[in-house]
C-alpha positions as a printed Julia matrix, in Angstrom:
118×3 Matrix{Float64}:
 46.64    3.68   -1.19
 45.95    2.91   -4.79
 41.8     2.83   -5.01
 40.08    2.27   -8.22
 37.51    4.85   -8.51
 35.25    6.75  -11.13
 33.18   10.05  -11.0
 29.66    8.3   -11.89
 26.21    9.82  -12.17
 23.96    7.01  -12.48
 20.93    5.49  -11.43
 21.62    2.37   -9.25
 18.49    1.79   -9.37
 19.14   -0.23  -12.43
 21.68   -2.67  -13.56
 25.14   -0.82  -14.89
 27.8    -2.11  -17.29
 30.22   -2.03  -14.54
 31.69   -5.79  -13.93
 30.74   -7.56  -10.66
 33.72   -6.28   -7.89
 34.99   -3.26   -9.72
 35.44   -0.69   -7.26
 37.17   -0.39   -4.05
 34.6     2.07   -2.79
 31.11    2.79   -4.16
 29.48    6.32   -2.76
 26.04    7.14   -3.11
 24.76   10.71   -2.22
 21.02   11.61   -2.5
 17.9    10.15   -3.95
 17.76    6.31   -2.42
 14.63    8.29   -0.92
 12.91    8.55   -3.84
 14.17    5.29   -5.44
 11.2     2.73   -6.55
 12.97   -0.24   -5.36
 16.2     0.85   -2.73
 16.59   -3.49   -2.14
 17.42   -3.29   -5.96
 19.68   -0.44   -5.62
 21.5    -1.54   -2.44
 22.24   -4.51   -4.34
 23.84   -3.12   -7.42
 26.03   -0.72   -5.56
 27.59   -4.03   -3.55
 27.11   -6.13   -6.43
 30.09   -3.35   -8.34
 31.47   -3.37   -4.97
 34.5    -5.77   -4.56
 35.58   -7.87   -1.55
 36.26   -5.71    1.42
 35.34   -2.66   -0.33
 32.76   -0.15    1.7
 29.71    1.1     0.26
 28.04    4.28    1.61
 24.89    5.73    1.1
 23.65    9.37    2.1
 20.23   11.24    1.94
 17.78   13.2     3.18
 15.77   12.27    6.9
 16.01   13.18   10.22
 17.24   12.29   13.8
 14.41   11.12   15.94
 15.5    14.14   17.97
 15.93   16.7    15.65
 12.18   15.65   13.96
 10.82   16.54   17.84
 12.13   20.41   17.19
 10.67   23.02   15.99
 13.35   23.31   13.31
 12.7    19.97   12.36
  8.75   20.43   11.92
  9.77   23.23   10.01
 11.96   21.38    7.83
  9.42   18.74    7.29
  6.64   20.68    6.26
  9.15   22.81    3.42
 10.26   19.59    1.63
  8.45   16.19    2.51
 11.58   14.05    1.55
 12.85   14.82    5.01
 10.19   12.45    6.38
 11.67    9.28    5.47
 13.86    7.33    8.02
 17.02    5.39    6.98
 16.15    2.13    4.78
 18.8     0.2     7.17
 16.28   -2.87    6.09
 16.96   -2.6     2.58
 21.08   -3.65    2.96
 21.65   -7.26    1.86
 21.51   -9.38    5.12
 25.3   -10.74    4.74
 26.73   -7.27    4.48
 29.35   -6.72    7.33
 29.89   -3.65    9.7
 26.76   -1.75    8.79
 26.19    1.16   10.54
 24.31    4.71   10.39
 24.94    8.24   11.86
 23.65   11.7    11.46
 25.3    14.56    9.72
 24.22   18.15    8.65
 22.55   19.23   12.08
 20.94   15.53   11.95
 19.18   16.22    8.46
 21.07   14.04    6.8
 21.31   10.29    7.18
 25.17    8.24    6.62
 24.68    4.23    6.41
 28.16    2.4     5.62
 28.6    -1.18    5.53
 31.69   -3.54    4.21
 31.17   -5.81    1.24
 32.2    -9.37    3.18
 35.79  -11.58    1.51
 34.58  -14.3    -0.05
């Protein structure tokens, strides 16, 4: 499989240089939390995205059942970023095959979804 990638840090909470459809993939890990406008973001990450391509975002939240523990009070109380829930309502409304699972002992939120062929 021959993916066109690139080892980014950047703030897609803005608008990059990178042409409309550019990469096969686009990976996001941390800070959507704190972004000021994650409909913005969501949008530039599929907007780089091309046709078919997946885009997946990962952060900071937890389970529903892991925020009922005491591990997860405890967690919540040491860093307040843990609090938020998955912004599943900030993913353009055309975007195919979006889903969301729990990783990390359910402290960490995975939401995927496929770019849709024009």
């Amino acid at each position: 499989m021959n993916l066109k990638s690139a080892l980014v840090h950047a703030d897609t909470n803005k608008h990059h240089t990178f042409p409309d459809d550019y990469f096969d993939a686009v990976i996001h890990t941390g800070g959507i939390n704190t972004f000021s406008d994650q409909s913005r973001a969501f949008s530039e990450m599929t907007r780089i995205c091309k046709p078919g391509g997946r885009v997946v975002v990962c952060d900071e939240g937890l389970s529903l059942e892991q925020e009922k523990t005491e591990f997860g009070q405890w967690v919540i109380s040491h860093n307040k970023l843990f609090k938020h829930k998955p912004p599943l309502d900030k993913v353009p409304k055309e975007m195919e095959d979006l889903r969301h699972w729990w990783i990390m002992n359910d402290t960490f939120c995975v939401m995927a979804y496929h770019k849709p062929c024009r």
